[in-house]
TIVEXZA-644098 format. One record per atom (N, C-alpha, C): x, y, z; residue in one letter. Coordinates in steps of 0.1 Angstrom, whole numbers, plus 5000, padded with zeros to 4 digits. Layout:
BEGIN
XYZA ...
end
This chain:
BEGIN
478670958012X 477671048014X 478071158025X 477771278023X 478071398028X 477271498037X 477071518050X 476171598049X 476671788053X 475971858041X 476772028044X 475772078052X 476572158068X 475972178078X 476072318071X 474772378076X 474572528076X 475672648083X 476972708078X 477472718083X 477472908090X 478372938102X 477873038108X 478473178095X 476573288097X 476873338083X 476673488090X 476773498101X 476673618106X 477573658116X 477673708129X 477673758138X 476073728148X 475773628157X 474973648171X 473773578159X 473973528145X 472673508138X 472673308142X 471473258143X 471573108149X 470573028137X 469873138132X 468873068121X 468773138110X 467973088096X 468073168085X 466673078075X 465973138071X 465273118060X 465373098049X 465072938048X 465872898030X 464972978022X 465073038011X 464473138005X 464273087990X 465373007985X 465172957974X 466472827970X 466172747965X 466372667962X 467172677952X 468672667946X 469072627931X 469272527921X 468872437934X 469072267930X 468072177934X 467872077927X 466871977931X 467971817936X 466671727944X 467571597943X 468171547935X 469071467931X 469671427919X 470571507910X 470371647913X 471171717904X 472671697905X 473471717896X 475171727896X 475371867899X 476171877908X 476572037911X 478372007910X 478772147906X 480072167906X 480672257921X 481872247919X 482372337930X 481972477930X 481972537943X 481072697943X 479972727937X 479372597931X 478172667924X 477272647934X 476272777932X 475572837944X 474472717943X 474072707953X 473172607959X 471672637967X 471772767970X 470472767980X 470472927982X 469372997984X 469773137989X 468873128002X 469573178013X 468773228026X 468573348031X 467873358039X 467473488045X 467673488058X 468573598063X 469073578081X 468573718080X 468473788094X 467773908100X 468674038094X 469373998089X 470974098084X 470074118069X 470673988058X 470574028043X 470073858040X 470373898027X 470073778022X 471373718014X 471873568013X 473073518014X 473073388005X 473873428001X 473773287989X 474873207997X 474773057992X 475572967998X 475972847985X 477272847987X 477772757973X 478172607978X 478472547972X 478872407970X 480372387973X 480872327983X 481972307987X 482672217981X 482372117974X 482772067963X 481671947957X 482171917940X 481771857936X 480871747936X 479971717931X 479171567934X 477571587931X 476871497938X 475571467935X 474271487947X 473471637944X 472771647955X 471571497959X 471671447973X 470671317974X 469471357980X 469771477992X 468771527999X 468771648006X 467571718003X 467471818008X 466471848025X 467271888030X 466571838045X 465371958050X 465572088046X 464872188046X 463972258032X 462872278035X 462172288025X 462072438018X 461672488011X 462072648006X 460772688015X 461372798023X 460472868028X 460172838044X 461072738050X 461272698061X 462372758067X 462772708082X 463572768087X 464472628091X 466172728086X 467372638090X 468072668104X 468672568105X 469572618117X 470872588118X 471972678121X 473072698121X 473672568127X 474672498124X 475072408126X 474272268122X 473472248114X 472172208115X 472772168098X 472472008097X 472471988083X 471072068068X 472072078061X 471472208050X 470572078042X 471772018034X 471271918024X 472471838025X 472071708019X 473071618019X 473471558001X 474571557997X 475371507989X 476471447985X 476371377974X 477371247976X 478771277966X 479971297967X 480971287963X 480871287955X 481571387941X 481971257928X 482971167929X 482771027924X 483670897924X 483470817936X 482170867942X 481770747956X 481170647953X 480070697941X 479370607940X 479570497931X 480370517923X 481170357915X 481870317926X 482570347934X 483470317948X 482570187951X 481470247953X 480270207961X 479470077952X 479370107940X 478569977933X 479869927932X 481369917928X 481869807921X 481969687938X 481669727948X 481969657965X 480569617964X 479869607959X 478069587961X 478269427955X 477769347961X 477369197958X 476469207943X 476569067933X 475969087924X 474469047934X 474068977940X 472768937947X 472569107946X 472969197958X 472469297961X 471769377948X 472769347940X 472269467925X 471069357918X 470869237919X 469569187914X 468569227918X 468269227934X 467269257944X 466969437942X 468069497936X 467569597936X 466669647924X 467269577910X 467069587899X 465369537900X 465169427906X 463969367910X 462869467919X 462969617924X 462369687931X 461069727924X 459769697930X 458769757918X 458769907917X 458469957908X 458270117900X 457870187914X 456570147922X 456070247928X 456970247940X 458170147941X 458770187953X 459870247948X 460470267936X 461370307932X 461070487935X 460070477927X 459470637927X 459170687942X 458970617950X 458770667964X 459870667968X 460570627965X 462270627971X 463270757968X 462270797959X 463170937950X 462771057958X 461671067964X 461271157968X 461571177987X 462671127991X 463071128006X 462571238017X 462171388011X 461971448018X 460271488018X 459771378012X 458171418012X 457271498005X 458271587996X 458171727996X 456671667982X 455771717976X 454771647966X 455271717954X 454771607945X 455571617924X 455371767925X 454371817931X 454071987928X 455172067927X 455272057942X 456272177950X 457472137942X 458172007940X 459572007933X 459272067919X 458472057913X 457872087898X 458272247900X 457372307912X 457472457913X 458772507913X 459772427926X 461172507923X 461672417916X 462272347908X 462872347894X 462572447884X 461272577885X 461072667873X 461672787881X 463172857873X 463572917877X 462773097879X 462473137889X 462573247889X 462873327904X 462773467903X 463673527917X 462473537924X 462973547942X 462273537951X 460973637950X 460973757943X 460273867942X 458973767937X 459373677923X 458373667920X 457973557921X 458573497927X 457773367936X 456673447943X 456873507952X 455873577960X 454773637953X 455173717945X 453773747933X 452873637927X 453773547931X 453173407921X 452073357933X 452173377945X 451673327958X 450773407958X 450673547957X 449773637962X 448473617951X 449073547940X 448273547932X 447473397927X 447373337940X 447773157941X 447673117925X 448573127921X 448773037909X 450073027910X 450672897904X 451972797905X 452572847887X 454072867892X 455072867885X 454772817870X 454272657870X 454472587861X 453472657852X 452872727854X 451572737846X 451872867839X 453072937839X 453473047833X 454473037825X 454673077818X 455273037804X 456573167805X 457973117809X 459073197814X 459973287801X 459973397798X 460173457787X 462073487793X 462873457803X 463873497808X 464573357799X 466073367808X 467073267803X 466673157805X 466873027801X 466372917804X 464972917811X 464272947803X 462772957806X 462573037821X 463173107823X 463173177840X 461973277838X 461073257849X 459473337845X 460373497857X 459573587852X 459773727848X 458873787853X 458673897859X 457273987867X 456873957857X 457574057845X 456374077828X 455673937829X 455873867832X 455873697826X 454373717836X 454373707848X 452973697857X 452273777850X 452473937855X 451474027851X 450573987836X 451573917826X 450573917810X 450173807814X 450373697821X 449573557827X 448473597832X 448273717841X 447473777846X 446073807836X 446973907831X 445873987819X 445373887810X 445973787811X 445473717793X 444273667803X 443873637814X 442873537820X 441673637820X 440673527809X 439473587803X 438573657813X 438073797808X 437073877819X 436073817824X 434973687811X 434173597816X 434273577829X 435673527829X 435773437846X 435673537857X 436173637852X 436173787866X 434673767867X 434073807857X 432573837858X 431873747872X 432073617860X 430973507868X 431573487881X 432873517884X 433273437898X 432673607908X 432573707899X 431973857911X 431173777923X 430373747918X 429073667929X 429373617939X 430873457938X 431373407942X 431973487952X 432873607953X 433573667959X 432873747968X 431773787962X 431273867975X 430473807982X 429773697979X 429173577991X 430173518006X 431573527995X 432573518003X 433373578013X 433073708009X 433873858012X 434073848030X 432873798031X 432873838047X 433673708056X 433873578051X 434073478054X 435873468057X 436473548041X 437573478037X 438473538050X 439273428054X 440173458059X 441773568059X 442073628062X 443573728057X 444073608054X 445473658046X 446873558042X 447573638054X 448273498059X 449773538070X 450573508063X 451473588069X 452873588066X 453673608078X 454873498079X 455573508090X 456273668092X 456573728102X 457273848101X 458773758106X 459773758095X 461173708097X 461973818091X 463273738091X 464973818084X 464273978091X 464774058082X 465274198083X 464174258087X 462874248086X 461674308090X 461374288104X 461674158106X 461274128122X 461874198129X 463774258124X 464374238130X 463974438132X 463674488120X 463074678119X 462074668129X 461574578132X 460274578140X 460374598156X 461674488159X 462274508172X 462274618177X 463574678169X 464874798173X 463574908169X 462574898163X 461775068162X 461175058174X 460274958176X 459574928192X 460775028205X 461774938202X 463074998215X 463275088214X 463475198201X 463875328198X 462975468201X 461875348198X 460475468200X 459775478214X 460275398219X 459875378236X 460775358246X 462075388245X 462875398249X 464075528251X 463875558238X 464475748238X 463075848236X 463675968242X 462676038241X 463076148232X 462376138220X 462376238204X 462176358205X 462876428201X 462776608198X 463076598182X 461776658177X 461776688168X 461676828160X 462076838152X 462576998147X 462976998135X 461777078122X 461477118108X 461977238102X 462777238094X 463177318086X 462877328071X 462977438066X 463177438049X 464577488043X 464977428035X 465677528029X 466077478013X 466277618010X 466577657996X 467777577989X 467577487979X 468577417969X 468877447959X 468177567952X 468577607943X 470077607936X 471077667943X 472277707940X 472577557940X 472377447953X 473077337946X 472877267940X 471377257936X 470577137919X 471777207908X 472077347907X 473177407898X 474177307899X 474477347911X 476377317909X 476177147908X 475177087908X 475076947907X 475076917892X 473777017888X 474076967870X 475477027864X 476277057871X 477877147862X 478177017860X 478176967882X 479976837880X 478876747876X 477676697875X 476976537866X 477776517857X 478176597846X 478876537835X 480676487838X 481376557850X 482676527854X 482376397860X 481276357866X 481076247877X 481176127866X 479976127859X 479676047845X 481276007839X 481576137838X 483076057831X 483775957838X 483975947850X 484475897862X 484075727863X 482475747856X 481775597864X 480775637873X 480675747876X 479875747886X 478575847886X 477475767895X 476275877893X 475975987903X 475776107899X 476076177911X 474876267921X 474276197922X 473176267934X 473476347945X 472476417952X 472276527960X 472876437972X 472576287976X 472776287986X 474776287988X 475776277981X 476676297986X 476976437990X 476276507988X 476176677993X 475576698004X 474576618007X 473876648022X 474876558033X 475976438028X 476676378039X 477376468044X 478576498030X 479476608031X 478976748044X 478376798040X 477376898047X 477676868059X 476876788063X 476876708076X 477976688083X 478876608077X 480376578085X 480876718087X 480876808081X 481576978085X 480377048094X 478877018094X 478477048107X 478376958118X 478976818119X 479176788131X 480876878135X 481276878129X 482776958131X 482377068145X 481177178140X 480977278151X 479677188163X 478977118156X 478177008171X 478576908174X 479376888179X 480176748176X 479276618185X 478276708196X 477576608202X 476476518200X 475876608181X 474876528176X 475476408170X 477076378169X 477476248166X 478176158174X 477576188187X 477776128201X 477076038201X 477275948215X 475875778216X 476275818230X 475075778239X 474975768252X 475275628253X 476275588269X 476075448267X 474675378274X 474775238276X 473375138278X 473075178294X 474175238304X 473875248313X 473175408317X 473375478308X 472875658304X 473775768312X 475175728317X 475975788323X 477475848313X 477375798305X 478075848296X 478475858282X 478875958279X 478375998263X 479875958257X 479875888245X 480775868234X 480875958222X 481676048225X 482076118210X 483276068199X 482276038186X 483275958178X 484076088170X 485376058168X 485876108158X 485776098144X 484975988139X 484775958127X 483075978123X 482876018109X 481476058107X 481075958097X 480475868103X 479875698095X 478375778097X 477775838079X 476875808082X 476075708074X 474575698080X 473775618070X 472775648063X 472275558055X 471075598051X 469975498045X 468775558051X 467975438046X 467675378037X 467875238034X 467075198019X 465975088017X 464875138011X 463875058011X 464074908003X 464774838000X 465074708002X 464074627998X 463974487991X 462874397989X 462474298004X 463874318011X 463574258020X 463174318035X 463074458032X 462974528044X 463974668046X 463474718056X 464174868056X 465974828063X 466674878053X 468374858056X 468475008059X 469775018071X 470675148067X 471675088070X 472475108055X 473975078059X 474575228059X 476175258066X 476675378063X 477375388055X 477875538051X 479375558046X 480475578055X 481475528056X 482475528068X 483175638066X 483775678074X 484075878072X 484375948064X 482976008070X 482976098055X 483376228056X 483976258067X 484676378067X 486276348061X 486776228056X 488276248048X 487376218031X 486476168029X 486076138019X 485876278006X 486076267995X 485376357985X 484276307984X 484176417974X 482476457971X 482176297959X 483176277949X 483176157941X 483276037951X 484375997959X 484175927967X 482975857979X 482376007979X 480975927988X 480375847980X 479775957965X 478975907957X 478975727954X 481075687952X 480575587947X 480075477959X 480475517970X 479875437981X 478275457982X 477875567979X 476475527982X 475775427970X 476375467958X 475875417949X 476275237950X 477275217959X 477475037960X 476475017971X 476375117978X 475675017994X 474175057985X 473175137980X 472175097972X 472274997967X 472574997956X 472774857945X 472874757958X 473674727968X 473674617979X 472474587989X 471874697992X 471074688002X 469474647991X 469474747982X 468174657974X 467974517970X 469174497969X 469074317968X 469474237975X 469174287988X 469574227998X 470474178002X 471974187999X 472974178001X 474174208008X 473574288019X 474474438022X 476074278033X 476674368036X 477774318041X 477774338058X 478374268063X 477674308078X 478274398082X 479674408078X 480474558081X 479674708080X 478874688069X 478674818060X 477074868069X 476774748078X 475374788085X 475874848099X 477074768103X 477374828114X 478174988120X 479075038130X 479075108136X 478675258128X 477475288125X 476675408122X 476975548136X 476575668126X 476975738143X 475675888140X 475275868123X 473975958125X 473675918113X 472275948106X 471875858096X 470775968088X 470575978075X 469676028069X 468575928061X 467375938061X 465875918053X 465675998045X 465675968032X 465176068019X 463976008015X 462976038024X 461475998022X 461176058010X 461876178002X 461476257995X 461876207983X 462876087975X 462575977969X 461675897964X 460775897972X 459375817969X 458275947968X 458576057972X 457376157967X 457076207984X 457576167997X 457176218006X 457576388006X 456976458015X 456876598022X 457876658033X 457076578039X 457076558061X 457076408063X 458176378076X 458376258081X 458776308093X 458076218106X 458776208119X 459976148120X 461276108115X 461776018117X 462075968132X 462175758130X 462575728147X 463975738143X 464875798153X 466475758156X 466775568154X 467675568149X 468475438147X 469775408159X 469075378167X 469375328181X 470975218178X 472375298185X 472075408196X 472975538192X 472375568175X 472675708174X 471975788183X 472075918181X 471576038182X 470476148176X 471176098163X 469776218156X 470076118142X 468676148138X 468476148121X 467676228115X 468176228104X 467376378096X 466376318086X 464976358082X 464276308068X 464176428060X 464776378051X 464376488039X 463176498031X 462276568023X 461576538016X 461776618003X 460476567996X 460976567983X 461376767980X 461776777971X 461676927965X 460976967957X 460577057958X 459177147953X 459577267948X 459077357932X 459477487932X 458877567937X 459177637944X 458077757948X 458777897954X 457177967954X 457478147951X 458078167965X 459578267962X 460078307975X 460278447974X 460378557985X 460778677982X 462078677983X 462578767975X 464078757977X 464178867986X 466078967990X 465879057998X 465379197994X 465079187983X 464579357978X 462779307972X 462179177980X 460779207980X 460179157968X 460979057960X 460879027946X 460078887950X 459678857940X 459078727940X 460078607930X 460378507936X 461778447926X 460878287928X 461278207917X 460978067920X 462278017924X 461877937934X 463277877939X 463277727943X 464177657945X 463677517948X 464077487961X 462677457970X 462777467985X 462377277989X 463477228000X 463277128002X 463377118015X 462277038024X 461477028037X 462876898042X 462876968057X 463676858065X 462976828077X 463476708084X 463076768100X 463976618107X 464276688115X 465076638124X 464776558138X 465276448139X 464676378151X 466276368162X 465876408176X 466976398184X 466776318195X 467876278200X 467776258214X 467976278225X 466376368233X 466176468237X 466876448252X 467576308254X 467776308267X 469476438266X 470076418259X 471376468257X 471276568250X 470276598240X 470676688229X 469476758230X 469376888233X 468276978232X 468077058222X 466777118219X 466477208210X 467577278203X 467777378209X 469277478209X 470077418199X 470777288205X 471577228199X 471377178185X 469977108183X 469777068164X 469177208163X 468677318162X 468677388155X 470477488152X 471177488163X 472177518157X 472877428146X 472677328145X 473577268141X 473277218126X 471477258128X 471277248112X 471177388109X 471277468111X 471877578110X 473277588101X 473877508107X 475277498102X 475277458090X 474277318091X 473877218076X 473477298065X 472277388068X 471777458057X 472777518051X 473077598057X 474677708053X 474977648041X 475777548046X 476377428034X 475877418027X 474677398027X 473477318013X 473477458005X 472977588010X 472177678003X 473477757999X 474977728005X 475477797992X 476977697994X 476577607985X 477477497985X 478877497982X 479277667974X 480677677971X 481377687987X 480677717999X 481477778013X 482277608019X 482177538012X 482477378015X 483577408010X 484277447998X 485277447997X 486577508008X 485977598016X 486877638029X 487877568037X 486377428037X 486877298050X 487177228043X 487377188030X 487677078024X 489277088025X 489576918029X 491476918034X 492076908019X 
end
């Protein structure tokens, strides 16, 4: 018998939230086959099987908290356990064989856990919708899984949902609003990556002091030159969005401000100018707000950002990101205008300097220089700094510089090495 200690899965991380279960007691597991998924303040982390054998116990329950160094679950070898019966007295194997039923059955269940809850995680589905399953207190078993091996499916709730007769909505109306005033909220622990956005915004937003500063400008010319290279990118593998034009951009206007991609250090006596332009960008995540960066993007092409952003999305939405790819950032963009936002205050991502939010783009009437009325496609920014180092003057020159770039996107070819 074996016990697998929780092993260290971070950098400074000491605990982690079992999040899902892949195995029950008794099961045979193979080498590397994943076993458990957790949630640490970083991402979320699958953990495999170190070798072969037979899970006996699980010491943490799904949804609980582990701790590093700290036994995960315990399992037994393959080939211990014949080891183990052929050395067993024949007396011993009588007396056992002689065990009544209800203590047998109690005996299976070591961690207490009730027929339910094992019932619930044996039906496979992803963490997303376990939680839908919660919100909607109804249990796993009772949904009928349309995935692989019966694995229940949002589709799978939501028509669970719908098929439950309006009758019951009706008659229970009464019920609910007798109740309305009574019912208690649902908690939910604030853990992993949320607790941890919760911290660092608190520190960021009361700790530096924001200068912020709104701009517009005109995309037109580059939504163009974006739909030419889409089909060169496509050929490649790759999908090609606006945002590797706004990085690009960026790394050739820190070139002329080189101080908005400075950090002040912890004691506020001196400023770090990096040579390299890591930036990041936000992503709204199942598990919480990520920014991971792209690491310099001033040697990078225009295809080469692309496919990096396109892996750290794909990574950061499913919680996955790598701890490298979260760390040394040095300015960061929010494209609130993805989800349909305008205007955003952005907070700085401590202990950059500035971050920019974009918002969405909009066509609208502009004059051109002879007085004309043109539709053009104008997209809102605004800029958050940190006002102890970096003054007005300075982000407006400097997105100054940025616009340039954006609004006639051929002048990038100049600085490109």
């Amino acid at each position: 018998m074996s016990d697998f200690l929780l092993p260290d899965i971070g950098e400074g991380i000491v605990e982690c939230e079992v999040v899902e279960w892949r195995v029950a007691e008794g099961d045979q597991i193979e080498e590397d086959q994943p076993i458990v998924e957790v949630m640490t303040d970083k991402a979320l982390v699958e953990i495999t099987a170190p070798e072969a054998g037979v899970v006996t116990k699980l010491y943490v329950a799904q949804g609980q908290i582990a701790k590093v160094h700290a036994p995960l679950y315990a399992y037994q070898v393959d080939g211990a356990s014949n080891n183990n019966s052929e050395a067993e007295p024949d007396g011993a194997q009588s007396a056992a064989s002689e065990k009544p039923m209800a203590q047998t059955t109690e005996s299976s269940n070591p961690t207490g856990i009730p027929a339910a809850g094992r019932l619930y995680d044996k039906v496979p589905a992803s963490p997303a919708v376990r939680r839908l399953v919660r919100e909607h207190s109804l249990q796993l078993t009772e949904i009928a899984g349309s995935g692989k091996d019966g694995r229940v499916l949002k589709e799978d709730v939501l028509a669970h949902l719908d098929q439950a007769p309006q009758a019951s909505a009706s008659s229970s109306q009464t019920v609910v609003n007798n109740q309305a005033e009574t019912q208690a909220p649902r908690v939910e622990p604030l853990r992993g990556v949320r607790a941890v956005m919760a911290k660092r915004m608190v520190e960021a937003a009361s700790t530096i002091p924001h200068f912020h500063y709104g701009e517009e400008i005109d995309v037109t010319a580059l939504l163009a030159l974006r739909e030419r290279l889409k089909p060169l990118a496509e050929a490649q593998g790759e999908r090609l969005t606006l945002m590797p034009f706004f990085m690009k951009a960026m790394a050739l206007a820190v070139a002329e401000e080189p101080i908005v991609n400075a950090q002040l250090n912890a004691a506020g006596d001196e400023l770090y100018y990096y040579p390299q332009c890591n930036i990041g960008m936000a992503v709204d995540s199942k598990t919480g707000l990520m920014v991971p960066n792209v690491k310099n993007v001033e040697r990078l092409t225009l295809l080469e950002i692309a496919r990096e952003v396109g892996r750290l999305t794909t990574s950061a939405r499913d919680g996955r990101v790598d701890q490298v790819d979260l760390k040394g950032g040095t300015i960061s963009i929010s494209n609130i205008g993805a989800l349909g936002g305008t205007y955003a205050a952005p907070i700085i991502n401590a202990p950059e300097a500035a971050i920019v939010a974009i918002g969405k783009t909009q066509w609208l009437p502009r004059f051109d220089e002879q007085g004309a009325v043109q539709r053009r496609a104008i997209m809102t920014i605004t800029w958050a700094g940190d006002h102890r180092f970096i003054d007005g003057g300075t982000i407006a020159r400097f997105c100054n510089v940025w616009k340039g770039f954006l609004e006639a996107p051929e002048t990038m070819l100049l600085h490109l090495g």
